[in-house]
C-alpha positions as CSV (number, residue, x, y, z in Angstrom):
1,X,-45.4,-7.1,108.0
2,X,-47.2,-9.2,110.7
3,X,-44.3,-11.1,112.4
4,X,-46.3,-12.1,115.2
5,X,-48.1,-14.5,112.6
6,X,-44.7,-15.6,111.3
7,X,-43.6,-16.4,115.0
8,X,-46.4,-18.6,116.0
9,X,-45.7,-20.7,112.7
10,X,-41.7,-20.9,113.3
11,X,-42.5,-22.2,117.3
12,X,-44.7,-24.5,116.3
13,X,-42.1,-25.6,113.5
14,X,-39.3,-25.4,116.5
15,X,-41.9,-27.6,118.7
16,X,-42.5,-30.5,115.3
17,X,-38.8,-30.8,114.8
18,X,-37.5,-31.0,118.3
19,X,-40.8,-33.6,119.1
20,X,-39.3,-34.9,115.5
21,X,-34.7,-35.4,117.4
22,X,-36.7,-36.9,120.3
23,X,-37.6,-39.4,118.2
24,X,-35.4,-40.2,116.1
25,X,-33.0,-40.4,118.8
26,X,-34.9,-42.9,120.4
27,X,-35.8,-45.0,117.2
28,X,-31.3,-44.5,117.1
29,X,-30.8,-45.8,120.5
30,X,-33.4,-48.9,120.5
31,X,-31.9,-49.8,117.3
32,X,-28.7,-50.4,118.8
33,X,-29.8,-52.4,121.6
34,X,-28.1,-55.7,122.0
35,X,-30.3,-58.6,121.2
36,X,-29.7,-61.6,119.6
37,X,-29.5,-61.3,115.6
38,X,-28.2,-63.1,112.7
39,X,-26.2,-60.6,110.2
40,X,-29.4,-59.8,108.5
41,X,-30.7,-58.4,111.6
42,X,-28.1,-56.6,112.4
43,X,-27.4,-55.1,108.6
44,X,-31.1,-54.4,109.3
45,X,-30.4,-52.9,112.6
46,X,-27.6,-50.7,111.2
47,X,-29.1,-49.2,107.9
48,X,-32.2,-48.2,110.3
49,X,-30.1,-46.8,113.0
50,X,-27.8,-44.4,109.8
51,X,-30.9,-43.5,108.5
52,X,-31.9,-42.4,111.7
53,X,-29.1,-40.3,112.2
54,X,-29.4,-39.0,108.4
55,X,-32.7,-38.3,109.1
56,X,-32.2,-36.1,112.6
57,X,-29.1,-34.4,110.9
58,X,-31.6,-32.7,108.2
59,X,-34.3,-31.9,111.1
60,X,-31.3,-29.9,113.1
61,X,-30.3,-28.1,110.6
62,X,-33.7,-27.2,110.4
63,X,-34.4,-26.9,113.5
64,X,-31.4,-24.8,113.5
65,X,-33.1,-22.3,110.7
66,X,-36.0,-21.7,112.5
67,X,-33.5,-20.6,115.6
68,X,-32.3,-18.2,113.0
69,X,-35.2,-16.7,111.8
70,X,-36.3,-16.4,115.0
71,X,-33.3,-14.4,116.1
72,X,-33.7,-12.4,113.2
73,X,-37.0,-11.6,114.4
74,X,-35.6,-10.1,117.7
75,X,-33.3,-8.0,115.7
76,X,-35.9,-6.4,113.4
77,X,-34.2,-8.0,110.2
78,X,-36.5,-11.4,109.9
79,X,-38.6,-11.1,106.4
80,X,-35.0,-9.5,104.7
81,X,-33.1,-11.6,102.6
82,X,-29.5,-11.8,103.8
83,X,-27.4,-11.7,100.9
84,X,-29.1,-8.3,99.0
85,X,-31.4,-6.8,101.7
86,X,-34.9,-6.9,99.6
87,X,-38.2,-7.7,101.1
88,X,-38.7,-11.5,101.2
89,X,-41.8,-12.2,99.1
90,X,-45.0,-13.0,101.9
91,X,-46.1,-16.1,99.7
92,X,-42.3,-17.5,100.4
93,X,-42.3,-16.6,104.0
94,X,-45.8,-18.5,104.3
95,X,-44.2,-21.5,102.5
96,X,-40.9,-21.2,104.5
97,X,-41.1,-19.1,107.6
98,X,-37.4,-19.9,108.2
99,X,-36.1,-18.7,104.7
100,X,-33.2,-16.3,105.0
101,X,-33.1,-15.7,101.6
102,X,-35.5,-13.7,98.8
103,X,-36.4,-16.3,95.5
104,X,-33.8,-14.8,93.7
105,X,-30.6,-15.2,95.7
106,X,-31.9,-19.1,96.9
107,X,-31.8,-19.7,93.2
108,X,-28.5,-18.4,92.6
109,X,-27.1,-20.8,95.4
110,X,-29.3,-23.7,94.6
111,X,-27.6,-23.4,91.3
112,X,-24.2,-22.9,92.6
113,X,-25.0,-26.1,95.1
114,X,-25.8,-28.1,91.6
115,X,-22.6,-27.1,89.7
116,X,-20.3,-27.8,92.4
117,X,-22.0,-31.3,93.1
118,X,-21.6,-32.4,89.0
119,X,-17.9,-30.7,89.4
C-alpha cells in the first residue's frame, strides 16, 4: 500500500481541522464579549457560542483520529482494521484516511451505537 499518499491526505486533514479549533475558538471567545444586549442578544449570543463549542468538540475528535492514524502509520499497522486485523478496503481509506476500522466491524458498532441510543 502507498502510505505516503495516505499521509499527505491525513496532514492536510490535521492542517483543515486545526485551521478549523482556531476558529471556532475565536467565533467562541468574540461571542462572549461583553457588549450591551437585550436578552435576545444575548440568547443569541449564547446558542452561537454552544454551537461553537459543539462544533470544535466534533472537529477534535477528529482531529484526534487523524493523530491516530497517523501514529499507526509510524507503527506499520495504519490501513489494518483494529478490531479483526483485515486489510482496510483502499476505496474506504480514500474516503476516510483516518478510519481505524474495516466496513464490516464500523457497521457492527454503528449498529451497536444505534441500539444503545433507542435503549
Amino acid at each position: 500500500m502507498n502510505t505516503e499518499h495516505f499521509k499527505k491526505l491525513l496532514l492536510a486533514k490535521r492542517r483543515e481541522l486545526r485551521a478549523s479549533l482556531a476558529a471556532l475558538e475565536e467565533e467562541a471567545s468574540a461571542s462572549g464579549d461583553a457588549e450591551v444586549r437585550d436578552s435576545t442578544d444575548a440568547a443569541t449570543a449564547s446558542q452561537g457560542t454552544a454551537e461553537a463549542f459543539e462544533e470544535g468538540s466534533i472537529v477534535s475528535q477528529t482531529l484526534e483520529e487523524v493523530q491516530d492514524a497517523l501514529r499507526r502509520m509510524e507503527d506499520g499497522s495504519y490501513g489494518k482494521c483494529t478490531v479483526c486485523g483485515r486489510e482496510i478496503a483502499p476505496a474506504r481509506l480514500e474516503a476516510i484516511p483516518w478510519t481505524p476500522y474495516c466496513l464490516e466491524d464500523q457497521e457492527k458498532l454503528d449498529a451497536k451505537t444505534v441500539q444503545g441510543a433507542t435503549l
